[in-house]
PDB file of N, H, CA, C and O in Angstrom:
ATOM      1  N   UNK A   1      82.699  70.172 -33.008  1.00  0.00           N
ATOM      2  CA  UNK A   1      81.636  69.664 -32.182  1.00  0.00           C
ATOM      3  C   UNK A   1      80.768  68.728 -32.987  1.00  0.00           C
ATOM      4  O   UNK A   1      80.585  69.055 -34.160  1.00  0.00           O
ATOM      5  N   UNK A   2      80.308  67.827 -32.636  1.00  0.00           N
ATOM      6  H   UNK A   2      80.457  67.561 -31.683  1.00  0.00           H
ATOM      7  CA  UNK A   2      79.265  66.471 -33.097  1.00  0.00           C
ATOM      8  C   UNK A   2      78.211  66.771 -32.529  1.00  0.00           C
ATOM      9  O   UNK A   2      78.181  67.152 -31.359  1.00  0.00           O
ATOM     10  N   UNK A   3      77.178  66.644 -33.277  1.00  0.00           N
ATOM     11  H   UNK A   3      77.202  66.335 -34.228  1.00  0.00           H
ATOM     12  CA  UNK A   3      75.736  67.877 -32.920  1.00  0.00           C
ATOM     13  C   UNK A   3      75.050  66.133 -33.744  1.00  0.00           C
ATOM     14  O   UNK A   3      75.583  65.365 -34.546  1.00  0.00           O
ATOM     15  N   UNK A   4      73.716  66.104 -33.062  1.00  0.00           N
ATOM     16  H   UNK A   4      73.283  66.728 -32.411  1.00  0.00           H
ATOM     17  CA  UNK A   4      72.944  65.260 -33.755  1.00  0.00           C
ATOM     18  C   UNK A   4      71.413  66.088 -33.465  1.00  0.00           C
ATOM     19  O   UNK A   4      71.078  66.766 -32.493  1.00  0.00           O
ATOM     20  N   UNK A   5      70.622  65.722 -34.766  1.00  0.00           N
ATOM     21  H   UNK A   5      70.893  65.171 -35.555  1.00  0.00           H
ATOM     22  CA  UNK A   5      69.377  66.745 -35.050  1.00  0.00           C
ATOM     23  C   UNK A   5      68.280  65.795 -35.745  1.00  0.00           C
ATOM     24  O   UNK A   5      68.303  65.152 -36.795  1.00  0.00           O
ATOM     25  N   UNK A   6      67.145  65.993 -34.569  1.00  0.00           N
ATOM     26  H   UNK A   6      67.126  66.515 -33.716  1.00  0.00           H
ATOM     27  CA  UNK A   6      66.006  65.463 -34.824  1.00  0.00           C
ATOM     28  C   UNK A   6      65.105  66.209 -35.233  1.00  0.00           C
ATOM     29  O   UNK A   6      65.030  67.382 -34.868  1.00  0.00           O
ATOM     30  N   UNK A   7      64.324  65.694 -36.004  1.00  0.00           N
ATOM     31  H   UNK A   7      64.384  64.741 -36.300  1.00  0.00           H
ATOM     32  CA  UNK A   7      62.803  66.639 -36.393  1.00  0.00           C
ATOM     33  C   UNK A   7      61.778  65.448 -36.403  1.00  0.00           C
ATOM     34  O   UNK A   7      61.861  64.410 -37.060  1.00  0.00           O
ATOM     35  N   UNK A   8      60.824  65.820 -35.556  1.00  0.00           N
ATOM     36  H   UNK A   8      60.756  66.663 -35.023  1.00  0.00           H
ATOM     37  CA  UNK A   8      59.750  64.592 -35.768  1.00  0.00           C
ATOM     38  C   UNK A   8      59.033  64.854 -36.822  1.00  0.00           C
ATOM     39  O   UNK A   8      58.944  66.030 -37.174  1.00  0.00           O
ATOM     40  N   UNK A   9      58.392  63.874 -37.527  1.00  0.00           N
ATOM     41  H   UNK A   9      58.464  62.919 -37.241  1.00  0.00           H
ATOM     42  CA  UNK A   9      57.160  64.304 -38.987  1.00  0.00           C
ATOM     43  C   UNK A   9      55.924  64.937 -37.982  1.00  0.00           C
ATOM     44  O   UNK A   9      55.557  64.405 -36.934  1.00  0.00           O
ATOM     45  N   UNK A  10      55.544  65.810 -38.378  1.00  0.00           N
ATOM     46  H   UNK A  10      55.842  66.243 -39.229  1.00  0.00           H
ATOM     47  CA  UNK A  10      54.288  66.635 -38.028  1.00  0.00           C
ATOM     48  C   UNK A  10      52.891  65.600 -38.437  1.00  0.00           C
ATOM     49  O   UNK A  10      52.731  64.940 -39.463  1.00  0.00           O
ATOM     50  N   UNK A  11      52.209  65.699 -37.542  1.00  0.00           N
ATOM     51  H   UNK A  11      52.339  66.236 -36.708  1.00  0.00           H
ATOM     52  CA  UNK A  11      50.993  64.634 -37.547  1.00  0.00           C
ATOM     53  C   UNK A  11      50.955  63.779 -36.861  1.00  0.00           C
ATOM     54  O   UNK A  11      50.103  63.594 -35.992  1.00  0.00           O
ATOM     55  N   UNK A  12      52.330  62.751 -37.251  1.00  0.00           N
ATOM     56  H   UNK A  12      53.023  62.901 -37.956  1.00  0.00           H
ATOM     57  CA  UNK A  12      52.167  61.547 -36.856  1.00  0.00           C
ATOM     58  C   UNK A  12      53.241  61.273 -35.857  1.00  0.00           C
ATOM     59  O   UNK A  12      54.427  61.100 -36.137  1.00  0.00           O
ATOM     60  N   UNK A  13      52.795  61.253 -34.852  1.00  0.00           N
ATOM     61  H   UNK A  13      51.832  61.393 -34.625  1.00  0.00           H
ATOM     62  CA  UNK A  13      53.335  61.453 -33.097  1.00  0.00           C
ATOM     63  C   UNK A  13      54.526  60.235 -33.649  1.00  0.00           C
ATOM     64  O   UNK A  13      54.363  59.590 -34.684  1.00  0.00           O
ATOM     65  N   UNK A  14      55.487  60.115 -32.917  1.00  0.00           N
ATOM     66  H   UNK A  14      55.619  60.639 -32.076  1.00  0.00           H
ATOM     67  CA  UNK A  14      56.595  59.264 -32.538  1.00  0.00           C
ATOM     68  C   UNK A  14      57.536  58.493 -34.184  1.00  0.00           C
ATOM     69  O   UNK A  14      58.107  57.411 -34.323  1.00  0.00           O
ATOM     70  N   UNK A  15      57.337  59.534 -35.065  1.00  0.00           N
ATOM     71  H   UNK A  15      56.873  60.412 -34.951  1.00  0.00           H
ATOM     72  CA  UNK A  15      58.154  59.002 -36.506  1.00  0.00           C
ATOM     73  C   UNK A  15      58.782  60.331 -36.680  1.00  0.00           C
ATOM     74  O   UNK A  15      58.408  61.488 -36.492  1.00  0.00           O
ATOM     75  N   UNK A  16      59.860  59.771 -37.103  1.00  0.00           N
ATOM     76  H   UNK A  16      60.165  58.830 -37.256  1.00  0.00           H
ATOM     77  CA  UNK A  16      61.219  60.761 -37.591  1.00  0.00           C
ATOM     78  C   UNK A  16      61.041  61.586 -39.193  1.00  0.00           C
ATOM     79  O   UNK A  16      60.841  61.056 -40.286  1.00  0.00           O
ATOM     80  N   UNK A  17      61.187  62.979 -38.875  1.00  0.00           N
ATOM     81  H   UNK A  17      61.350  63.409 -37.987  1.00  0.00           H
ATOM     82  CA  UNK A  17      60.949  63.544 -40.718  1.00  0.00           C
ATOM     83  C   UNK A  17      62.675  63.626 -40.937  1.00  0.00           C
ATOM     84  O   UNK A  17      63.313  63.492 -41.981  1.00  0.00           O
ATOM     85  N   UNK A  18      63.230  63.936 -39.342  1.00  0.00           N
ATOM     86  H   UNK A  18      62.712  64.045 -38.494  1.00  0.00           H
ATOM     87  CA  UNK A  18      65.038  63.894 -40.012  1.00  0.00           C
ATOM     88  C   UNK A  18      65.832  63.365 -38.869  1.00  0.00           C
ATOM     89  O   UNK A  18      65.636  63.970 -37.815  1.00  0.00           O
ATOM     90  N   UNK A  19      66.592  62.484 -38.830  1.00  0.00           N
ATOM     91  H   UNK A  19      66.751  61.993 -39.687  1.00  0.00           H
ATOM     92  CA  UNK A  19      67.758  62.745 -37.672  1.00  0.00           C
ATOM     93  C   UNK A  19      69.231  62.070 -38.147  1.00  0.00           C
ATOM     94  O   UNK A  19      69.537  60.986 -38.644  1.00  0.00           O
ATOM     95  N   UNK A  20      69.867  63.084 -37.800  1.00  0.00           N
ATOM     96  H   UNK A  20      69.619  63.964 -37.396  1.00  0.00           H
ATOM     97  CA  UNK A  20      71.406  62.646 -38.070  1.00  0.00           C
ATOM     98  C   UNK A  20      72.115  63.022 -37.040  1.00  0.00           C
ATOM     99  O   UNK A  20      71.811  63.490 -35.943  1.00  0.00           O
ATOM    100  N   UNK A  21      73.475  62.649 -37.734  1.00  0.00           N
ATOM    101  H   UNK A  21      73.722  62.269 -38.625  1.00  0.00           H
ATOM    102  CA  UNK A  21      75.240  63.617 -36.328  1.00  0.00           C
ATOM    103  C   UNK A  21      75.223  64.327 -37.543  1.00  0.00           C
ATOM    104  O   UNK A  21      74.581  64.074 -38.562  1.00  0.00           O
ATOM    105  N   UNK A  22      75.954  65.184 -37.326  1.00  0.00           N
ATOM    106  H   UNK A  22      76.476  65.390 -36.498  1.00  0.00           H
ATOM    107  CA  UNK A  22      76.817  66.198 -38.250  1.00  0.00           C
ATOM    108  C   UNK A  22      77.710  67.202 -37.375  1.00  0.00           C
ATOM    109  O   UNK A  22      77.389  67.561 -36.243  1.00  0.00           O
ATOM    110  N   UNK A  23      78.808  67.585 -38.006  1.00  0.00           N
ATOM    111  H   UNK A  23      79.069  67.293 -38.926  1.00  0.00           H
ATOM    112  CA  UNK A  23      79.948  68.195 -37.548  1.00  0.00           C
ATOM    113  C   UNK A  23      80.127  69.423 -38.009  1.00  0.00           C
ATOM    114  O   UNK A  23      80.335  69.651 -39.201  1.00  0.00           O
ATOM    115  N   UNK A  24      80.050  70.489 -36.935  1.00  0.00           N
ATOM    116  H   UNK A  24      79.881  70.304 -35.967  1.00  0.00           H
ATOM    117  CA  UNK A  24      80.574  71.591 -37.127  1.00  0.00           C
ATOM    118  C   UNK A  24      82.272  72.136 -36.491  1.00  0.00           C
ATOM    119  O   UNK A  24      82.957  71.602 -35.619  1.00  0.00           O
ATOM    120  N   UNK A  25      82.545  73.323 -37.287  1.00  0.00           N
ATOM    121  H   UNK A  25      81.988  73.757 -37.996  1.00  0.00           H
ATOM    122  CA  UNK A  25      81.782  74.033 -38.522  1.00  0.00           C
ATOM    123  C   UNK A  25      82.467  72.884 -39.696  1.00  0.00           C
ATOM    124  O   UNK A  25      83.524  72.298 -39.934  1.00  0.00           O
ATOM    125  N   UNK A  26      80.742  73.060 -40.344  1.00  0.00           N
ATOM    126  H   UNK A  26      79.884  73.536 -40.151  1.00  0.00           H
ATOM    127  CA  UNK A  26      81.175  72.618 -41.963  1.00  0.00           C
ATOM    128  C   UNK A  26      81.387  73.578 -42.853  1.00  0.00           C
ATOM    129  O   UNK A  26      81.264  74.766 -42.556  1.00  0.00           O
ATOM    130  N   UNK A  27      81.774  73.107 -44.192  1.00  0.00           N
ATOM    131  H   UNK A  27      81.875  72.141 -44.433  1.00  0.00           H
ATOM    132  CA  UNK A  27      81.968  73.974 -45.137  1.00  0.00           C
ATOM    133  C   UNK A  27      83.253  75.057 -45.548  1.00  0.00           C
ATOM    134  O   UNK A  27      83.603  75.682 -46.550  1.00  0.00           O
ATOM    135  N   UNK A  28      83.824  74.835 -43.838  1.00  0.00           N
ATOM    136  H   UNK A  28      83.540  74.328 -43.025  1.00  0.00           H
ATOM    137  CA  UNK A  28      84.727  76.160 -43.768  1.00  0.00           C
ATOM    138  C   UNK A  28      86.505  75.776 -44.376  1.00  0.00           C
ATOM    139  O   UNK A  28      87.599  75.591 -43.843  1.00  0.00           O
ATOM    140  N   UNK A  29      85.979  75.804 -45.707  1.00  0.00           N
ATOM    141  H   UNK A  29      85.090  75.955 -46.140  1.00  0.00           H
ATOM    142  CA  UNK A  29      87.338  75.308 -46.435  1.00  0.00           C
ATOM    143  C   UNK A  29      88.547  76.185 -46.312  1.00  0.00           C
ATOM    144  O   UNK A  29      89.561  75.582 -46.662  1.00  0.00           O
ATOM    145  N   UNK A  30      88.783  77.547 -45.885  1.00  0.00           N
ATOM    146  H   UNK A  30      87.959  78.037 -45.600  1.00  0.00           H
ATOM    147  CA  UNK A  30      89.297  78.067 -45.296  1.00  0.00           C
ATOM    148  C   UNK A  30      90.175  78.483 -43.659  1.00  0.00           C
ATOM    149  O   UNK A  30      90.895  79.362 -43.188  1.00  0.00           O
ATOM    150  N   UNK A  31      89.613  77.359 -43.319  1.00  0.00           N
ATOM    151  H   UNK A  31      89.028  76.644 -43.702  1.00  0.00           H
ATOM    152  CA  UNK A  31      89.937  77.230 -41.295  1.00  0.00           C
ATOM    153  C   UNK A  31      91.205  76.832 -41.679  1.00  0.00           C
ATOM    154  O   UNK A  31      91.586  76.281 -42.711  1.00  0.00           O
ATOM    155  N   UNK A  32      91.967  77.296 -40.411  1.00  0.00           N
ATOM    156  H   UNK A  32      91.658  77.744 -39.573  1.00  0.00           H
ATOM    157  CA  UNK A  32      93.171  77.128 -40.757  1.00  0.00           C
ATOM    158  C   UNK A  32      93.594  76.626 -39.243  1.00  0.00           C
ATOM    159  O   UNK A  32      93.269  77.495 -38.434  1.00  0.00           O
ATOM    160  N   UNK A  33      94.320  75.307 -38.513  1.00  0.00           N
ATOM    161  H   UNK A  33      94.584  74.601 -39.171  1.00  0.00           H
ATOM    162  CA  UNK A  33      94.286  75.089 -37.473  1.00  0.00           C
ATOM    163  C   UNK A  33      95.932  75.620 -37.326  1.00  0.00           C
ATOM    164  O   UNK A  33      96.789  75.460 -38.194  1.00  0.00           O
ATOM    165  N   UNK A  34      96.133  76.304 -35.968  1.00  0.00           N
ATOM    166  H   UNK A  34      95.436  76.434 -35.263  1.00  0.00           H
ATOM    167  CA  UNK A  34      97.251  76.864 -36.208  1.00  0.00           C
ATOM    168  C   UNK A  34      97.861  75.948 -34.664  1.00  0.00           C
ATOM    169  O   UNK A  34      99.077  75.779 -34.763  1.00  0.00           O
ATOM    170  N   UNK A  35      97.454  75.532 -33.726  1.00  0.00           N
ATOM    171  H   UNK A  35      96.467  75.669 -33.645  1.00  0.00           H
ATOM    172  CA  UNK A  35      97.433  74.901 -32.521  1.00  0.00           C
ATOM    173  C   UNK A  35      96.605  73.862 -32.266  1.00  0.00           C
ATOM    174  O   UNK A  35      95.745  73.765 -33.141  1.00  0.00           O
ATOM    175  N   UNK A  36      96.515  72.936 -31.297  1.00  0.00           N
ATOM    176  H   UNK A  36      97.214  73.014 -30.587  1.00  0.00           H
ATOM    177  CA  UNK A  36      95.653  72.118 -30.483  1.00  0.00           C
ATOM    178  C   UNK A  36      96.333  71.762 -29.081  1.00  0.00           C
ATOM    179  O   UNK A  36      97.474  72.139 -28.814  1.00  0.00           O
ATOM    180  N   UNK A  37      95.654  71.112 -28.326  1.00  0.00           N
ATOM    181  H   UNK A  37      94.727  70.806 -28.543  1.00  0.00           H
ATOM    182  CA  UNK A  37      95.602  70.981 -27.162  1.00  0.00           C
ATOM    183  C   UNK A  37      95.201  69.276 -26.210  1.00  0.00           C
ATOM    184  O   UNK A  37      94.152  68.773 -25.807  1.00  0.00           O
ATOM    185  N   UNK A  38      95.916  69.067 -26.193  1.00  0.00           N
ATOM    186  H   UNK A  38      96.768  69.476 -26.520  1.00  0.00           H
ATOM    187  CA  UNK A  38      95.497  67.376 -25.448  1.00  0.00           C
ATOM    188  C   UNK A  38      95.271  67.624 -23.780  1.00  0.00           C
ATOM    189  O   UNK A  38      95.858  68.386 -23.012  1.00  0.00           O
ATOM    190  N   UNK A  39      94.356  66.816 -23.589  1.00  0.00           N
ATOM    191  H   UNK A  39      93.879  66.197 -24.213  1.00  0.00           H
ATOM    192  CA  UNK A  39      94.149  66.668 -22.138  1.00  0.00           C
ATOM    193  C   UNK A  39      93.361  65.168 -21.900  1.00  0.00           C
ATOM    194  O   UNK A  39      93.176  64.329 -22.782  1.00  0.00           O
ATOM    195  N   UNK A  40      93.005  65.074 -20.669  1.00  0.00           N
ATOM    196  H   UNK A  40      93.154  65.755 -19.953  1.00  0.00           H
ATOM    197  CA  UNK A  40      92.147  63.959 -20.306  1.00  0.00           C
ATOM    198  C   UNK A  40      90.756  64.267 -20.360  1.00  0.00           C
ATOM    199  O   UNK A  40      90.535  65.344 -20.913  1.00  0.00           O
ATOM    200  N   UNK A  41      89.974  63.787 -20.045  1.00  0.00           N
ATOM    201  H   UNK A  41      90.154  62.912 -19.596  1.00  0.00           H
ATOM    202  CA  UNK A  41      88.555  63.914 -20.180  1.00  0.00           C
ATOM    203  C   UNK A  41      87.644  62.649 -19.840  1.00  0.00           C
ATOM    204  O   UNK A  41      88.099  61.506 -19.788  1.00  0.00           O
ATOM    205  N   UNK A  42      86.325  62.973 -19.616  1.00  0.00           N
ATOM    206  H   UNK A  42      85.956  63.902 -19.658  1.00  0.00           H
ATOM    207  CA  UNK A  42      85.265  61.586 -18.842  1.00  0.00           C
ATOM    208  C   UNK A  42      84.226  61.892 -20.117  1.00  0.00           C
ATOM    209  O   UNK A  42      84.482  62.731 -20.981  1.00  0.00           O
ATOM    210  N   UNK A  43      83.385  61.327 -20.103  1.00  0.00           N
ATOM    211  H   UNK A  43      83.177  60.645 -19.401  1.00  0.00           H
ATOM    212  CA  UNK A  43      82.125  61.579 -21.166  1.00  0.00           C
ATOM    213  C   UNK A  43      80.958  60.765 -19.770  1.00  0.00           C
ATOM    214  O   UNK A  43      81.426  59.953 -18.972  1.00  0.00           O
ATOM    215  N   UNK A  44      79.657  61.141 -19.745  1.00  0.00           N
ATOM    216  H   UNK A  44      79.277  61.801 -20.393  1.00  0.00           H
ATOM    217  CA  UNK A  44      78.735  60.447 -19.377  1.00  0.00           C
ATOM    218  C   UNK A  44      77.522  61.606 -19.419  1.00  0.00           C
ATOM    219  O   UNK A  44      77.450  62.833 -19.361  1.00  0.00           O
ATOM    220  N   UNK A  45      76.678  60.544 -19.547  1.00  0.00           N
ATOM    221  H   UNK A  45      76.737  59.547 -19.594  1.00  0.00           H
ATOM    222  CA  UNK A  45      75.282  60.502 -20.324  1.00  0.00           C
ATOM    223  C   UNK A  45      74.002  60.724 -18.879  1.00  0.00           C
ATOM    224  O   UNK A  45      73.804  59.990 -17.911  1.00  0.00           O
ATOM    225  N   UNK A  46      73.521  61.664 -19.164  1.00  0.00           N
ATOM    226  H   UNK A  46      73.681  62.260 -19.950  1.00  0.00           H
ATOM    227  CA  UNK A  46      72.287  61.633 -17.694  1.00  0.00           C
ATOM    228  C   UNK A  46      70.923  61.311 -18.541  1.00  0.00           C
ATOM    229  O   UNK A  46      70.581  61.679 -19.664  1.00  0.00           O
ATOM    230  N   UNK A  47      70.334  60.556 -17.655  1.00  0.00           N
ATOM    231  H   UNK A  47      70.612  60.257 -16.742  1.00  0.00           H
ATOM    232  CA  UNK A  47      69.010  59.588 -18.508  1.00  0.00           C
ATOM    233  C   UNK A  47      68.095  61.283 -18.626  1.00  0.00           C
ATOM    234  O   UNK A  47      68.549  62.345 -18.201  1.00  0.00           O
ATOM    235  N   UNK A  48      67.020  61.128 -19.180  1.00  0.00           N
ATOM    236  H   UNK A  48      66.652  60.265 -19.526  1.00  0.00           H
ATOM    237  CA  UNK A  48      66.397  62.316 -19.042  1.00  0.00           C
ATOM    238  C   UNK A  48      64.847  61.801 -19.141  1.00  0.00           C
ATOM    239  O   UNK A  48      64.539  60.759 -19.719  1.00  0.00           O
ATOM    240  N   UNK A  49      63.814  62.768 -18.430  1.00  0.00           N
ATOM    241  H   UNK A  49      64.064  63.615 -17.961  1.00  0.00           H
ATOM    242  CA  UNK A  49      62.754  62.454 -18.535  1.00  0.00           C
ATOM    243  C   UNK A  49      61.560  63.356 -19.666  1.00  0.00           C
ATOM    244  O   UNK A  49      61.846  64.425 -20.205  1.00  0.00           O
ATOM    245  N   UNK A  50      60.371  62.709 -19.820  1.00  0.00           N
ATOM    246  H   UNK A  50      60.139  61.840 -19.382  1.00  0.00           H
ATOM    247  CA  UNK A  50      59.669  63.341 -20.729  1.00  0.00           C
ATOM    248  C   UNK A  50      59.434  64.887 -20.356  1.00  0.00           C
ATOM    249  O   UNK A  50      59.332  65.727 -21.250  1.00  0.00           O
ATOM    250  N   UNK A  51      59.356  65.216 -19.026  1.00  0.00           N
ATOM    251  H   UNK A  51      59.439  64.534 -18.300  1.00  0.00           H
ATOM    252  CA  UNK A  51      59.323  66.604 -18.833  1.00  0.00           C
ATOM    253  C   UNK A  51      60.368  67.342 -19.001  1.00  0.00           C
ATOM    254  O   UNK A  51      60.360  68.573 -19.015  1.00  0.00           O
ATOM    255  N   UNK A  52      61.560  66.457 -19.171  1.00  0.00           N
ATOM    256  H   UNK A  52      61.567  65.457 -19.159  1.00  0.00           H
ATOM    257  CA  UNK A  52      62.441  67.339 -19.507  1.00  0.00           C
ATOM    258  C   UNK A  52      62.959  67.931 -21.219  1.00  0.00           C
ATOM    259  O   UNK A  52      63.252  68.974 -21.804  1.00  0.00           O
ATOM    260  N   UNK A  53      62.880  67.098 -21.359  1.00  0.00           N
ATOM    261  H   UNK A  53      62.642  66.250 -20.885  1.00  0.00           H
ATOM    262  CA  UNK A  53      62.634  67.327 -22.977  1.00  0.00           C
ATOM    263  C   UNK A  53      61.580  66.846 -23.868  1.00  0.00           C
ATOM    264  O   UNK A  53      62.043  65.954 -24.580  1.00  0.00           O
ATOM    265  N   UNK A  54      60.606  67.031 -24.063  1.00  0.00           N
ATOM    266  H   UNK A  54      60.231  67.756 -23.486  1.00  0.00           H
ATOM    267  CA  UNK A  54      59.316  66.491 -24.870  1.00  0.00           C
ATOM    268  C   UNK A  54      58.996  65.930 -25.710  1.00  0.00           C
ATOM    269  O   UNK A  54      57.995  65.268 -25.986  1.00  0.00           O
ATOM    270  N   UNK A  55      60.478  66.354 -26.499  1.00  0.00           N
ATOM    271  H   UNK A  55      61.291  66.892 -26.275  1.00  0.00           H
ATOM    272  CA  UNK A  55      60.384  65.854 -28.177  1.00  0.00           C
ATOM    273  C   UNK A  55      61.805  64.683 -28.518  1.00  0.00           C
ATOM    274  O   UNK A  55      62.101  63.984 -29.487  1.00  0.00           O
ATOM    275  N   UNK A  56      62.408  64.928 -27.201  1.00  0.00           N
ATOM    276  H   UNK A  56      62.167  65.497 -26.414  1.00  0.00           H
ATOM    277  CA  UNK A  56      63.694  64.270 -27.927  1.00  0.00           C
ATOM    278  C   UNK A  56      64.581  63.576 -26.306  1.00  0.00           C
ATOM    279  O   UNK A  56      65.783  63.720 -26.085  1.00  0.00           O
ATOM    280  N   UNK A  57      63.604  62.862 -25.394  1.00  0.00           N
ATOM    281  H   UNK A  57      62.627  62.745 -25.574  1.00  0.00           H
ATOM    282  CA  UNK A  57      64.052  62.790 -24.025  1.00  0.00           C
ATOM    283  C   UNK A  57      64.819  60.725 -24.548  1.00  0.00           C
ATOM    284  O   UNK A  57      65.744  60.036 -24.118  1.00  0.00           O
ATOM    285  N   UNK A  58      63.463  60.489 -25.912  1.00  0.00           N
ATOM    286  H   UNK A  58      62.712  61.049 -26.261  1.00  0.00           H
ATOM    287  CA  UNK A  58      64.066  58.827 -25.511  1.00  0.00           C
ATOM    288  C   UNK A  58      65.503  59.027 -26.093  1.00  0.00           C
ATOM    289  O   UNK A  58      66.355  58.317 -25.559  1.00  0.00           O
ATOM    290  N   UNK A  59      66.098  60.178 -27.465  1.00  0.00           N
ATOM    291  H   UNK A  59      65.407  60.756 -27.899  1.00  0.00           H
ATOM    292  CA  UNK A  59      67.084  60.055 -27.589  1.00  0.00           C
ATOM    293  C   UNK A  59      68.028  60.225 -26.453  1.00  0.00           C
ATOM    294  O   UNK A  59      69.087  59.602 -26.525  1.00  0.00           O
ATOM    295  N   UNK A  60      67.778  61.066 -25.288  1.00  0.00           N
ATOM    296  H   UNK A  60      66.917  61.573 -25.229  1.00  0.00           H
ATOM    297  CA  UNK A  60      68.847  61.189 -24.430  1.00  0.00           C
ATOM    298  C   UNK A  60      69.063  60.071 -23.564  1.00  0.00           C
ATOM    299  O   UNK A  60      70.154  59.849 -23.039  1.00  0.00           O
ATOM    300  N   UNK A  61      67.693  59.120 -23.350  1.00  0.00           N
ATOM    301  H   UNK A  61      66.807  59.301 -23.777  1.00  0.00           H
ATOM    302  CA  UNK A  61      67.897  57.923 -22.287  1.00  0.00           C
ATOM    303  C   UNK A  61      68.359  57.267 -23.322  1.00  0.00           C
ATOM    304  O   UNK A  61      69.370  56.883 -22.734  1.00  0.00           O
ATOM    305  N   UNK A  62      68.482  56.776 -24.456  1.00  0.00           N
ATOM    306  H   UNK A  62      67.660  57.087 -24.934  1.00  0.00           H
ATOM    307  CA  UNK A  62      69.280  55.753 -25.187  1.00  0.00           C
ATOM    308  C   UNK A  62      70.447  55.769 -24.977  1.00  0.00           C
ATOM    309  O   UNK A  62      70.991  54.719 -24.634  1.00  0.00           O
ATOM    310  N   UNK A  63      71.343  57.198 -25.146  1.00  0.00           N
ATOM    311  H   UNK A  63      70.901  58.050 -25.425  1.00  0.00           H
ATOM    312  CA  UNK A  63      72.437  57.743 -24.912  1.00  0.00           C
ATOM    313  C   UNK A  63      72.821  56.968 -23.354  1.00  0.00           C
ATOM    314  O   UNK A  63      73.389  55.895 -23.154  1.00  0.00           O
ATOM    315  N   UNK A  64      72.480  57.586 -22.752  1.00  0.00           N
ATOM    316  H   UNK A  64      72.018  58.457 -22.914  1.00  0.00           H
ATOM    317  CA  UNK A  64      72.392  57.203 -21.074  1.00  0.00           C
ATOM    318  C   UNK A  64      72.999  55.582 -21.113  1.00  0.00           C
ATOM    319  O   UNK A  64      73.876  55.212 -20.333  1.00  0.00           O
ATOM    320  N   UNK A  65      72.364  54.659 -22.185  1.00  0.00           N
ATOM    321  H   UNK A  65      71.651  54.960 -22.818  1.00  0.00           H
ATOM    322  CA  UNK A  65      72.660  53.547 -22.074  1.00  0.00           C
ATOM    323  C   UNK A  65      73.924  53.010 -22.669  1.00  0.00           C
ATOM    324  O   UNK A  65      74.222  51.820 -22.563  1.00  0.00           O
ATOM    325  N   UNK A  66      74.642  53.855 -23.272  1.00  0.00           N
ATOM    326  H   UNK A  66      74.401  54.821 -23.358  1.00  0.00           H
ATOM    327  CA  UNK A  66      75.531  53.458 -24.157  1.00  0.00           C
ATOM    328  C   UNK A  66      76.494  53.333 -22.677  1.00  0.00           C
ATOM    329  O   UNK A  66      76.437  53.898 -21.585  1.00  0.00           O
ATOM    330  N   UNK A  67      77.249  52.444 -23.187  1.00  0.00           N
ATOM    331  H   UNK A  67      77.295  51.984 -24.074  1.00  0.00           H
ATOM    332  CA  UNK A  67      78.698  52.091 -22.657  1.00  0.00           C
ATOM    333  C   UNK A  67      79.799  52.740 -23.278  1.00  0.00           C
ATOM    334  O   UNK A  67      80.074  52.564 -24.464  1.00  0.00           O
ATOM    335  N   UNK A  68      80.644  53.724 -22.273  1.00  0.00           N
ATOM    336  H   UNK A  68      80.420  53.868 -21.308  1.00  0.00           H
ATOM    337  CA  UNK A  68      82.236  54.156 -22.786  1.00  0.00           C
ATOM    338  C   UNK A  68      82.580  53.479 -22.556  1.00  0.00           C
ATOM    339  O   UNK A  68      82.470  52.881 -21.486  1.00  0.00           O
ATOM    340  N   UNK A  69      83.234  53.214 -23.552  1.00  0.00           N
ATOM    341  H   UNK A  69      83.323  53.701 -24.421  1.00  0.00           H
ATOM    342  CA  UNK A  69      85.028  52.079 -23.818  1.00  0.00           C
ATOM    343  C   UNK A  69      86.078  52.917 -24.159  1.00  0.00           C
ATOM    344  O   UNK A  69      87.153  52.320 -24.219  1.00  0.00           O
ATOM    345  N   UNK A  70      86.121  54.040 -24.389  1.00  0.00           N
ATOM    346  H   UNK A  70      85.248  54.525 -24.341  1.00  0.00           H
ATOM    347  CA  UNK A  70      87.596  54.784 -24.615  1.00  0.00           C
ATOM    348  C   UNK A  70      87.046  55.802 -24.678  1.00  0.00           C
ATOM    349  O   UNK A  70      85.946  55.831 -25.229  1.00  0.00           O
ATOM    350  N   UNK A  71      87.472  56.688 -24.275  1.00  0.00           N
ATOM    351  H   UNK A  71      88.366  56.664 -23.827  1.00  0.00           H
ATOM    352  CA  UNK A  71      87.775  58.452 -24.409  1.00  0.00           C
ATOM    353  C   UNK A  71      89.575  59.043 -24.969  1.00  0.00           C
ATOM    354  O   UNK A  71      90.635  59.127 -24.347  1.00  0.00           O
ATOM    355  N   UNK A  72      89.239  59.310 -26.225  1.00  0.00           N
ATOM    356  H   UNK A  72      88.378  59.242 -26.730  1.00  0.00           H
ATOM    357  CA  UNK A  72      90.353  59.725 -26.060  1.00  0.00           C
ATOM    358  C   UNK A  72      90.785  59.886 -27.913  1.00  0.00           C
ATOM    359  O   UNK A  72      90.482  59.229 -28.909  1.00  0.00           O
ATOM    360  N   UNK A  73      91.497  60.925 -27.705  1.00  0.00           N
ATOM    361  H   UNK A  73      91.743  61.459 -26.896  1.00  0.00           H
ATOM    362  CA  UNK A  73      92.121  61.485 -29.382  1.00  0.00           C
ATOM    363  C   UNK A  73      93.304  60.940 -30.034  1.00  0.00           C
ATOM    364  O   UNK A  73      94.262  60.548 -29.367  1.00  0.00           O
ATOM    365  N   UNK A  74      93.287  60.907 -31.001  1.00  0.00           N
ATOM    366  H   UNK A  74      92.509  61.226 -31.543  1.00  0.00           H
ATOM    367  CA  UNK A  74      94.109  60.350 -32.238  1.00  0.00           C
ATOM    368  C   UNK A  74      95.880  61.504 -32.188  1.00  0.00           C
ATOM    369  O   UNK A  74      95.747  62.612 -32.709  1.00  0.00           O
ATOM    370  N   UNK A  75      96.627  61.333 -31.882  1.00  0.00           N
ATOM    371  H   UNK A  75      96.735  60.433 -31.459  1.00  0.00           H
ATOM    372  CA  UNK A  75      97.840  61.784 -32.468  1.00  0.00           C
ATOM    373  C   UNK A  75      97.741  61.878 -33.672  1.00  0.00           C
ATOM    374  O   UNK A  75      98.701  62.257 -34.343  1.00  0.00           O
TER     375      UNK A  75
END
């Protein structure tokens, strides 16, 4: 899963103290994939408003704006 994580700086309204993607699980040098699974799939983005999330709504309307051009996994 591709997880992205914001933290705003405390004080000062609308500046970033962290944000990245990062992929879980990390670390797990031990996973061992024994199967997978292909299918089809859609991706889309719902705009969101400040009441809906307080701290992190413009990241979801940015999202909202992105354009899919491909869905789809690597052989």
């Amino acid at each position: 899963m591709i997880h992205y994580k914001y933290i705003p700086r405390a004080g000062e309204w609308g500046t970033t103290n962290a944000e990245y993607a990062y992929l879980t699980p990390m670390g797990n040098i031990n996973q061992v994939i024994t199967e997978r699974h292909l299918g089809q799939g859609t991706v889309e983005f719902h705009c969101a408003r400040w009441e809906d999330m307080p701290t992190q709504y413009n990241i979801a309307s940015a999202l909202c704006d992105f354009r899919i051009r491909e869905c789809g996994a690597q052989v």
